[in-house]
NUMARPA-922430 format. One line per 4 residues: number of its first residue (from 1); their letters; for each residue z, x, y of C-alpha. Coordinates in nm, 3 decimals. Layout:
BEGIN
NUM = A = Z,X,Y  ...
This chain:
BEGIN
1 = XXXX = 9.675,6.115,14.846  9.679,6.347,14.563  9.567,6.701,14.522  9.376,6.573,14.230
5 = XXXX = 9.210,6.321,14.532  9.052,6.668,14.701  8.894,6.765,14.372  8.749,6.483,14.341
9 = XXXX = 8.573,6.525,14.680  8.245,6.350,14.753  8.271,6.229,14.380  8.227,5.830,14.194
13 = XXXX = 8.504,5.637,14.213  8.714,5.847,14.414  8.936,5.811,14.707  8.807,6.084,14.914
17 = XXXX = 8.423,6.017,15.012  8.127,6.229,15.178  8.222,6.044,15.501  8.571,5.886,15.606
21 = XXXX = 8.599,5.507,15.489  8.881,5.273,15.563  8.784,5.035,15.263  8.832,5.397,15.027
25 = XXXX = 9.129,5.605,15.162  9.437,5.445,15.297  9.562,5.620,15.668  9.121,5.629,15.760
29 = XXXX = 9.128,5.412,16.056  8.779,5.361,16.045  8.478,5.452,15.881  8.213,5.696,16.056
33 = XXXX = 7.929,5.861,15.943  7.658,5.831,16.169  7.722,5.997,16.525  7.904,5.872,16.788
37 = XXXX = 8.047,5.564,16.573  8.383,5.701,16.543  8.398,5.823,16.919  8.302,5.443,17.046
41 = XXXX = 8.534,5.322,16.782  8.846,5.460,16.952  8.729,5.381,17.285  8.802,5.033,17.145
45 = XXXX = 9.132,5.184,16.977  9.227,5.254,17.297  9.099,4.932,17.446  9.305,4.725,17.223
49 = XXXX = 9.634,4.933,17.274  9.580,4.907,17.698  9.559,4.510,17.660  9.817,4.407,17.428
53 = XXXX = 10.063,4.713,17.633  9.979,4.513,17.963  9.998,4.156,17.764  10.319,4.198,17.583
57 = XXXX = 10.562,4.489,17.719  10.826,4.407,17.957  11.024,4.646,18.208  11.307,4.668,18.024
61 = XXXX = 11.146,4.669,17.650  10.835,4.824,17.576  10.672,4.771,17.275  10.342,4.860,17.247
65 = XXXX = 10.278,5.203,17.327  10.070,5.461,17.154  9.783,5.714,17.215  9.452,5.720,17.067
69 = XXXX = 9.337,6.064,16.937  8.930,6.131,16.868  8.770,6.431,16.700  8.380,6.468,16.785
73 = XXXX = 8.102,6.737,16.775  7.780,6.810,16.924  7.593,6.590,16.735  7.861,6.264,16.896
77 = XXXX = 7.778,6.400,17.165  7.403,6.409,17.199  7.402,6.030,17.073  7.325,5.793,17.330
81 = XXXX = 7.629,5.556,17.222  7.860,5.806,17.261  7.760,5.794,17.642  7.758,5.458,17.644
85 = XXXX = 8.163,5.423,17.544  8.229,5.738,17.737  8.090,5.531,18.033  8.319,5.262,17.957
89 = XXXX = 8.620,5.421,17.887  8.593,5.605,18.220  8.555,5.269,18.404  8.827,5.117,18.209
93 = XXXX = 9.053,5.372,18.289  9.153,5.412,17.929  9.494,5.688,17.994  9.587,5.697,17.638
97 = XXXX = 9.235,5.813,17.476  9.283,6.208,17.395  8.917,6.325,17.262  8.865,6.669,17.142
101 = XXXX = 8.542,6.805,17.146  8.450,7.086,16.868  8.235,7.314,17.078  8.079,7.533,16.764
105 = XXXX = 7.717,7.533,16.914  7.537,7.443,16.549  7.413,7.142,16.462  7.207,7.095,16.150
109 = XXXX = 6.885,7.208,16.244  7.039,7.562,16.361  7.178,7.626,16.747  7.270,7.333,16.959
113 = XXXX = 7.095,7.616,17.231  6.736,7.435,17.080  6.803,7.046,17.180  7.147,7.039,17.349
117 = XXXX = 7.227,7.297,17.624  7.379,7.050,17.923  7.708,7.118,18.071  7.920,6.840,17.908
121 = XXXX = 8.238,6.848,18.082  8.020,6.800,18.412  7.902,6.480,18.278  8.225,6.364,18.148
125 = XXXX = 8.378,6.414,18.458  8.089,6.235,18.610  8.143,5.953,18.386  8.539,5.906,18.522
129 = XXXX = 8.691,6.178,18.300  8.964,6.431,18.301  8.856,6.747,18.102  9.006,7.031,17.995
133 = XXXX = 8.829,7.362,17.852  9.049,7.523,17.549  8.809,7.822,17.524  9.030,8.006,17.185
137 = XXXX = 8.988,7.683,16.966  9.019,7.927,16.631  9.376,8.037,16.685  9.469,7.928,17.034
141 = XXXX = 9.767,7.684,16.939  9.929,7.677,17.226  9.685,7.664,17.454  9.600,7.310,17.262
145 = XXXX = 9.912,7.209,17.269  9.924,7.292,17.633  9.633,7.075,17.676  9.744,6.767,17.506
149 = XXXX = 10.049,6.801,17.725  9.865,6.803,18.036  9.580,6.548,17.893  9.898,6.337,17.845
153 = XXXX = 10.029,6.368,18.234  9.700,6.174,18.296  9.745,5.792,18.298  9.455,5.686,18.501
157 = XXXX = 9.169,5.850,18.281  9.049,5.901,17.922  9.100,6.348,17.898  8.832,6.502,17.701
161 = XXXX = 8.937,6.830,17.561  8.665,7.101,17.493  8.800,7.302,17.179  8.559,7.590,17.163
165 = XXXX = 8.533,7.738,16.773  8.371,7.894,16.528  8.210,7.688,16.262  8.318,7.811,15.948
169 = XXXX = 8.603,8.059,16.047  8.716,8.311,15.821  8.356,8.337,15.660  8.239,8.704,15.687
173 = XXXX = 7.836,8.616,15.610  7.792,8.230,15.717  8.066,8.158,16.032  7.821,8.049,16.311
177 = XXXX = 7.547,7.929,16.129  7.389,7.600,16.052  7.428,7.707,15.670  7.777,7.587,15.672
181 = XXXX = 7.746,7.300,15.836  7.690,7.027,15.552  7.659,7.229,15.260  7.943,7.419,15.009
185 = XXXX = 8.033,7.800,15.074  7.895,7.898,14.712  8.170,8.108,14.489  8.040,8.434,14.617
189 = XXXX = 8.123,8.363,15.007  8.432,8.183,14.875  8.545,8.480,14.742  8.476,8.701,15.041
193 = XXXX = 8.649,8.461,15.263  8.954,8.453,15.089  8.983,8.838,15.123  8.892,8.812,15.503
197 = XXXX = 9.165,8.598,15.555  9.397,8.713,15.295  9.411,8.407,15.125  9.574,8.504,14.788
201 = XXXX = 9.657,8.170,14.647  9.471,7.991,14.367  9.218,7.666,14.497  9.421,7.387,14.557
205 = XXXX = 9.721,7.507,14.631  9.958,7.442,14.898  10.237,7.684,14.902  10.612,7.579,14.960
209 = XXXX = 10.604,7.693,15.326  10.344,7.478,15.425  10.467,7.145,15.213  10.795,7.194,15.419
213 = XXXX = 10.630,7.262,15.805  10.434,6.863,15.692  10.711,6.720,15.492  10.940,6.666,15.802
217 = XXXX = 10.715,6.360,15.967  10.818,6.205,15.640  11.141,6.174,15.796  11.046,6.150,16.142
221 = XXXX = 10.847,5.843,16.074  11.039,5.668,15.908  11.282,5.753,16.216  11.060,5.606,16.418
225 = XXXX = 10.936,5.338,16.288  11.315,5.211,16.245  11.374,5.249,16.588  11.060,5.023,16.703
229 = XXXX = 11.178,4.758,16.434  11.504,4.729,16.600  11.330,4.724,16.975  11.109,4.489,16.817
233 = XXXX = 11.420,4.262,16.717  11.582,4.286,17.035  11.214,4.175,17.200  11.202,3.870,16.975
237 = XXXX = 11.509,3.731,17.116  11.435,3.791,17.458  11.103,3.709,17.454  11.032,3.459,17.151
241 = XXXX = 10.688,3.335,17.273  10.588,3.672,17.324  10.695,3.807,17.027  10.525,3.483,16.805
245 = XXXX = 10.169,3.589,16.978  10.244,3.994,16.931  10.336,3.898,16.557  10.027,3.678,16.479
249 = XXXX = 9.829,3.999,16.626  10.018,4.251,16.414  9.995,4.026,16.098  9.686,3.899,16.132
253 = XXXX = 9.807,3.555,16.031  9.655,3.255,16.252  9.856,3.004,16.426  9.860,2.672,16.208
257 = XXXX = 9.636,2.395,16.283  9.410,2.673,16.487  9.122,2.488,16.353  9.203,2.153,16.466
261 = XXXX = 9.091,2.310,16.838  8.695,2.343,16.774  8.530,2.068,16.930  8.411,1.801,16.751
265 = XXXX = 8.049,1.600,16.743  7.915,1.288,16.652  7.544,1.191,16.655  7.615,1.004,16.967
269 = XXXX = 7.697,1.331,17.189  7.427,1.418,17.425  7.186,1.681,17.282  7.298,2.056,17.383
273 = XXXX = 7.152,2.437,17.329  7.363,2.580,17.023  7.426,2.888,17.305  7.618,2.600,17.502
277 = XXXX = 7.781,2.443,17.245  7.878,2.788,17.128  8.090,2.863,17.439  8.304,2.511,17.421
281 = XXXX = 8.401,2.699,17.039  8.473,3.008,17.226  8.669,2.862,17.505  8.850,2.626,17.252
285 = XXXX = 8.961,2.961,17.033  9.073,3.151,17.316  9.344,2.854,17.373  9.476,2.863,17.024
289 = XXXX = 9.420,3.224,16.861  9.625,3.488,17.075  9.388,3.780,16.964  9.093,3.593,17.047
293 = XXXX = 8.857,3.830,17.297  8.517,3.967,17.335  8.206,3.929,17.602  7.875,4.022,17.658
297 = XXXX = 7.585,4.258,17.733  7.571,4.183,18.112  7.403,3.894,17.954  7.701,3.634,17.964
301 = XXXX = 7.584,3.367,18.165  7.308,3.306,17.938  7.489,3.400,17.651  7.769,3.158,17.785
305 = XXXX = 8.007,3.374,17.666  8.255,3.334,17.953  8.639,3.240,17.895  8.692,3.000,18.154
309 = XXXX = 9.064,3.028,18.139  9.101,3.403,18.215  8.983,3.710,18.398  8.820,4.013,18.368
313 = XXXX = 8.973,4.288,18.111  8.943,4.565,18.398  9.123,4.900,18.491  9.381,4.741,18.660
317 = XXXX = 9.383,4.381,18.442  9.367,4.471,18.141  9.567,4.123,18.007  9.259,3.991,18.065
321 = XXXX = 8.998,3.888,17.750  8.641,3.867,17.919  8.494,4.242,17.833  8.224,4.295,18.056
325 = XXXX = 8.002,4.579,17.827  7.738,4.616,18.089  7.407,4.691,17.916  7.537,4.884,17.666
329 = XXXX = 7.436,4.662,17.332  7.530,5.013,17.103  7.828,5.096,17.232  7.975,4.691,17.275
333 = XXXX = 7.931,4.679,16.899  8.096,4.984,16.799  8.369,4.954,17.093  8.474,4.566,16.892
337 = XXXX = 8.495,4.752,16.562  8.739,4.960,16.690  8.983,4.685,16.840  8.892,4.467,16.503
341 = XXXX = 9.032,4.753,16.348  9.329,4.826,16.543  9.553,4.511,16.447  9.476,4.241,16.160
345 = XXXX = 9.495,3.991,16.420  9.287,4.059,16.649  8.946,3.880,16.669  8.662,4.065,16.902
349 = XXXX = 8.348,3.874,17.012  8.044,4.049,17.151  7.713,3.906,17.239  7.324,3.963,17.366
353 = XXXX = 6.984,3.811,17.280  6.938,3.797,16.939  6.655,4.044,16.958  6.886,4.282,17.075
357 = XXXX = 7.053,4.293,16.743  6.782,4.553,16.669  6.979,4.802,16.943  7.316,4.777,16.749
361 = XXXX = 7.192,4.743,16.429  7.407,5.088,16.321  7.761,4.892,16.448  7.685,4.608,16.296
365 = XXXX = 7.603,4.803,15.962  7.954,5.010,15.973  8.107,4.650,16.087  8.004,4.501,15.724
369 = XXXX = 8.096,4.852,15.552  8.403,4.886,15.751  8.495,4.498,15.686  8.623,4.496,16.049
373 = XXXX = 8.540,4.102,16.109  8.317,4.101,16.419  8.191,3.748,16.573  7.829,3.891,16.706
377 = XXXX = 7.751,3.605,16.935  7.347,3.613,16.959  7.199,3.352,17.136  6.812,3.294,17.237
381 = XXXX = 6.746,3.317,16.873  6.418,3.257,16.843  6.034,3.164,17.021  6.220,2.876,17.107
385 = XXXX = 6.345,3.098,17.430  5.988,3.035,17.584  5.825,3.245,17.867  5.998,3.576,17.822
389 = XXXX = 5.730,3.616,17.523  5.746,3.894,17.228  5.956,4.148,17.334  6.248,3.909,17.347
393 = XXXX = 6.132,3.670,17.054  6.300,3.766,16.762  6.084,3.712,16.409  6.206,3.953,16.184
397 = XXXX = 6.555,3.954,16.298  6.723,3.694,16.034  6.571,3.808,15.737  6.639,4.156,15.820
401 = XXXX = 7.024,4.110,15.864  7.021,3.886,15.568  6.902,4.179,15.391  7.267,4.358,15.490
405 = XXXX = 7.515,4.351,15.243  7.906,4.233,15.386  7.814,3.977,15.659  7.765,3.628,15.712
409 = XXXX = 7.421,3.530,15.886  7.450,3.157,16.003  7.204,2.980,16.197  7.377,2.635,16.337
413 = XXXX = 7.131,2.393,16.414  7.355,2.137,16.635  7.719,2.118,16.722  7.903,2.023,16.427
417 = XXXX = 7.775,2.336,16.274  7.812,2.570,16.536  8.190,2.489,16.503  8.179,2.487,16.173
421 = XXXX = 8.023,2.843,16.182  8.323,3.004,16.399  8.503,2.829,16.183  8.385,3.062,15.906
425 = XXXX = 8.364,3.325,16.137  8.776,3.356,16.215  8.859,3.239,15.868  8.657,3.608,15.730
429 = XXXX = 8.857,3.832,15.856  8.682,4.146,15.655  8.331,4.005,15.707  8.207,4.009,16.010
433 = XXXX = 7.941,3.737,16.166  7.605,3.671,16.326  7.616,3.359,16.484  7.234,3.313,16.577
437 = XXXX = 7.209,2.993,16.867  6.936,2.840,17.055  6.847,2.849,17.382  6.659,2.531,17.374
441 = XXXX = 6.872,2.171,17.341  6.902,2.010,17.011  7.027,1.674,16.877  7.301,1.637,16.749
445 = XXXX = 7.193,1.538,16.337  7.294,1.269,16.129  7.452,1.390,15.821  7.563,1.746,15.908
449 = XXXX = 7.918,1.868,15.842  8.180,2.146,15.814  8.216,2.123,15.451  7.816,2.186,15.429
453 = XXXX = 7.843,2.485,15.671  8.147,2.624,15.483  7.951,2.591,15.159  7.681,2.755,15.286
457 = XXXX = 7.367,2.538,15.213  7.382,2.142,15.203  7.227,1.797,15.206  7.225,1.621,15.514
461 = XXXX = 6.993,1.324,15.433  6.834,1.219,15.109  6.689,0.877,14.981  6.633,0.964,14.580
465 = XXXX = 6.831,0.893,14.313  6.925,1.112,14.005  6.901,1.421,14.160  6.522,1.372,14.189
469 = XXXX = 6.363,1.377,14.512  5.989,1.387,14.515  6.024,1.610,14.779  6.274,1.915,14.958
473 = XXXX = 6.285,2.033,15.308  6.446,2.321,15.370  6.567,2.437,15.737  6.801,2.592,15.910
477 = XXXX = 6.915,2.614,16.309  6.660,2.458,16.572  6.375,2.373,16.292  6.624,2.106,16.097
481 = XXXX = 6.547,1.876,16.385  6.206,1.905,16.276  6.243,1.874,15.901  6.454,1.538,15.988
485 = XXXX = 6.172,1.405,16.144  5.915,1.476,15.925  6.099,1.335,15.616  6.192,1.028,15.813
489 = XXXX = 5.819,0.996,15.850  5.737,1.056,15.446  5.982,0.806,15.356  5.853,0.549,15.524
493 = XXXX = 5.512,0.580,15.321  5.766,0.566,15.045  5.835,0.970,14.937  6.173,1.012,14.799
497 = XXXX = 6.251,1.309,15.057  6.558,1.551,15.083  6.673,1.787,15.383  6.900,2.065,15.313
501 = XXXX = 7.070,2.290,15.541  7.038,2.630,15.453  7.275,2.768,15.740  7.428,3.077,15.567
505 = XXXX = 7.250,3.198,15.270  7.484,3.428,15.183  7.787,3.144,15.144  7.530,2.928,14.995
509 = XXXX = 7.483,3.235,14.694  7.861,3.250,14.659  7.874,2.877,14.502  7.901,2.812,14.125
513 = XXXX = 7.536,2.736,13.993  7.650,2.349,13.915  7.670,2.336,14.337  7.334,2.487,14.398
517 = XXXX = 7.174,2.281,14.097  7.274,2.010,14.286  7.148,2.092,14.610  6.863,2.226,14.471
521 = XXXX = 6.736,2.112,14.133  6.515,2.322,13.942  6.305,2.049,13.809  6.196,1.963,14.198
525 = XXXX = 5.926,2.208,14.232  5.786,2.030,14.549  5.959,2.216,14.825  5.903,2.356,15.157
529 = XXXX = 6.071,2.580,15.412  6.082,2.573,15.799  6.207,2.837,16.004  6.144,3.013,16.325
533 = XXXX = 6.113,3.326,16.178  5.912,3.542,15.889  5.882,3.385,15.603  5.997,3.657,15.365
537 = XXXX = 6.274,3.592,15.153  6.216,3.214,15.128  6.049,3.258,14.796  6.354,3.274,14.648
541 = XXXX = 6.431,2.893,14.749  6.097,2.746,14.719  5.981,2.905,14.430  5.615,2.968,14.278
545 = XXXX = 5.485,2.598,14.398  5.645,2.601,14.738  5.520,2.661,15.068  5.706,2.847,15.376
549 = XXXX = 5.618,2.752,15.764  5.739,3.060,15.993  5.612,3.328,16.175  5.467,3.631,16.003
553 = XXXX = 5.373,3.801,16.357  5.493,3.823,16.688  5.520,3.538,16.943  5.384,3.476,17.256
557 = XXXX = 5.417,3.402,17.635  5.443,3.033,17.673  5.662,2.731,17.699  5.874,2.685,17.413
561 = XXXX = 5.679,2.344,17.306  5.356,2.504,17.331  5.434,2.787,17.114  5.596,2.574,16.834
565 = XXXX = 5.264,2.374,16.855  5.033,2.722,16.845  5.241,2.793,16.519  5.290,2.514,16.342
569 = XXXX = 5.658,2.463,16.329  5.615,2.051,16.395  5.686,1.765,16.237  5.224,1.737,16.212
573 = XXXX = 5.208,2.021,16.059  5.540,1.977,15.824  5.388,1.636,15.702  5.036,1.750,15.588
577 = XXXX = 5.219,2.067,15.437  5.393,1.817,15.193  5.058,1.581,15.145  4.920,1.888,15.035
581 = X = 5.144,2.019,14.708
């Protein structure tokens, strides 16, 4: 970072944006913005550094041993997910998390005395926390120091440290108001500040004195990290398996022939729910990828999320890889961008209903912004999931996170391409994924394949010749079934009919235009899409003369069979669709 970097503040192209972003500025760990991200983010910091320290250091070399450091304000702290992780972190036990809390009392709209006057430490401590009141947080040094000493004789707890200040210190006319929160001092206070603090220098400079007090952890890194790369040395002849799982976590590069251990299908195996196909990928990924780890919403026996082969990641087993969240959707996704974040080769799963997407929609955002690589496991995907009825039907969900730039949205419909999906998943390591399953069975289909997945969009059966079908069906996930069957039907009053797999649009958009032709010819106008789920956005694959079967409203109360029938996603309704272009 250069000096000319801070004049460029806030400005296009630079490296220093409104809000920190690891993709912009090198040394950001993560990117925050909205309130409480960054906070939940190191609770998974500090997360990742607990497990690998209790996975990989031995009594007489320890390897893996750091704290995690947090800055957060009022506004972090009237967020709900910043309760959520603080919950967490205080069941976990998380020793090495150090948050400081700026206690200015202003938030934007003026006061924090108008929305926000509970006693915070109280609830902290409530919540499993030690906490620690520096009440001179303008020029008290010492007594911060003093409290990261004594937050740091604390190995049992996460220590929040109250830092009370001034907003906007030094500031004769606007210190203490919600003036200076967001918004520049204007030359005129500028000017008076500098005199109040006897600044004298010219903007943008950093005297001599000041270069030499920082220039000294040039040295003293370097120092260090020497010293941990000859630990590290001794550790990887002591310990070689060890040290071959610790390095494929630090480098982020995979074990060779991971792939080889997703399960594979055949249209022979006995039909399944994608949701339980799903967790033989899981389990099978666990085996082979050291970093592999994740869990669920309190939702992971019907998420079937479970890793069979270990325990839970607790306060006093924290090897373990199951991460029971609780229901705390918000904070689960924003905890697994922090321990995406915290080592290349790491690989955090997190799951709920599909529906539920809508409560961690803000994670999953900053997961596609932050290119962390998150596997969001959502299962019960659509009004296939019966009885439970609207509030747990998701409609709008796919399109809507289609919509979101930076992440895969794939929508297996048996088990060849769930496991091609993780497949995809691992393999994009800066984009993360929304696997979206079934909790209904489905065949397993003729013709599907983990090329098609990996391509996006694909033909699984077709009986025309020169690229000419009379007919396309379009499907993804639990509908294909029914697209199979109706074509099956068509041909055999002698349509020329083609199914295609549209699993991941976004892959599918990445292909060169010869690929998509060929999937999808322009000259086949005759085309129709089935989906459990709004039929927005299909336009752009069944054009003008097309028709789209989904569900533009909200489901209903019923078993799953009876529902599909109420809304026409059969194979009846498919068939008279195409008799009627």
């Amino acid at each position: 970072m250069q000096i000319d970097d801070l004049k460029a503040f806030r400005q296009w192209g630079s490296r220093t944006p409104g809000h920190p972003e690891n993709f912009e500025t090198d040394g950001v760990e993560v990117t925050t913005g909205p309130l409480g991200q960054g906070f939940a983010n190191a609770v998974g910091l500090a997360l990742a550094e607990k497990h690998l320290a209790a996975r990989f250091n031995k009594p007489d070399l320890t390897v893996v041993d750091h704290y995690t450091y947090v800055i957060l304000g009022d506004g972090c702290q009237m967020e709900g997910v910043a309760n959520e992780a603080a919950s967490l972190a205080g069941h976990w036990g998380l020793g090495k998390l150090i948050a400081f809390y700026d206690d200015n009392h202003i938030s934007i709209d003026g006061s924090t005395a108008i929305a926000f006057t509970e006693d915070v430490l109280a609830r902290y401590e409530a919540l499993g926390w030690h906490t620690i009141w520096v009440q001179n947080g303008n020029t008290g040094y010492d007594d911060i120091r003093a409290a990261i000493k004594e937050a740091k004789e604390v190995k049992d707890k996460p220590t929040l440290i109250k830092v009370t200040t001034t907003i906007g210190y030094g500031s004769p006319n606007k210190a203490s108001t919600h003036s200076v929160h967001g918004s520049a001092l204007g030359s005129k206070e500028v000017e008076a500040t500098r005199k109040n603090l006897s600044w004298a220098h010219e903007p943008f400079h950093v005297p001599d004195e000041v270069k030499r007090h920082w220039a000294h952890h040039l040295d003293e890194g370097a120092s260090l990290e020497a010293e941990w790369n000859a630990k590290f040395a001794e550790y990887e002849k002591k310990y070689q398996h060890e040290a071959a799982e610790l390095n494929s976590i630090i480098s982020g590069k995979l074990p060779d022939g991971w792939d080889n251990a997703l399960p594979k299908y055949t249209p022979e195996s006995p039909a399944d729910a994608t949701r339980n196909l799903s967790q033989q990928c899981l389990n099978a990924l666990a085996k082979v990828i050291p970093g592999f780890l994740g869990g669920s919403a309190d939702l992971a026996s019907s998420n079937m999320t479970l890793l069979k082969m270990f325990g839970d990641f607790q306060k006093d087993t924290p090897e373990e890889r199951n991460i029971r969240f609780g229901v705390r959707e918000h904070a689960m996704g924003a905890v697994c961008n922090g321990i995406a974040v915290h080592s290349p080769g790491l690989i955090p799963y997190c799951s709920t209903f599909f529906v539920f997407t809508d409560y961690m929609r803000a994670p999953i955002r900053l997961s596609a912004l932050s290119e962390s690589g998150v596997i969001f496991v959502m299962t019960h995907d659509s009004i296939g999931l019966g009885e439970d009825g609207p509030t747990h039907q998701p409609v709008e969900q796919l399109f809507s996170l289609r919509a979101m730039p930076g992440i895969l949205m794939l929508r297996p419909a048996d088990g060849t391409e769930t496991s091609a999906a993780y497949r995809i998943a691992v393999i994009n390591r800066k984009r993360p994924s929304i696997l979206a399953l079934s909790r209904q069975k489905l065949p397993q289909l003729e013709g599907t394949s983990v090329e098609g997945v990996a391509k996006g969009g694909y033909v699984i059966s077709d009986n025309s010749s020169g690229n000419k079908p009379d007919l396309i069906l379009i499907s993804t996930g639990s509908e294909l079934e029914i697209a199979e069957k109706a074509a099956g039907q068509l041909r055999k009053e002698g349509k020329s009919v083609r199914v295609v797999s549209l699993v991941c649009w976004e892959l599918f958009e990445e292909q060169p235009e010869e690929y998509k032709e060929s999937v999808l010819p322009s000259e086949v106008t005759s085309r129709i899409s089935i989906e459990a789920g709004v039929t927005l956005g299909w336009e752009k694959y069944i054009g003008q003369k097309g028709k789209a079967i989904g569900i533009d409203r909200f489901g209903s109360s019923a078993p799953a069979g009876r529902i599909y029938k109420e809304l026409g996603l059969t194979v009846e309704n498919l068939i008279a669709t195409a008799k009627s272009l």
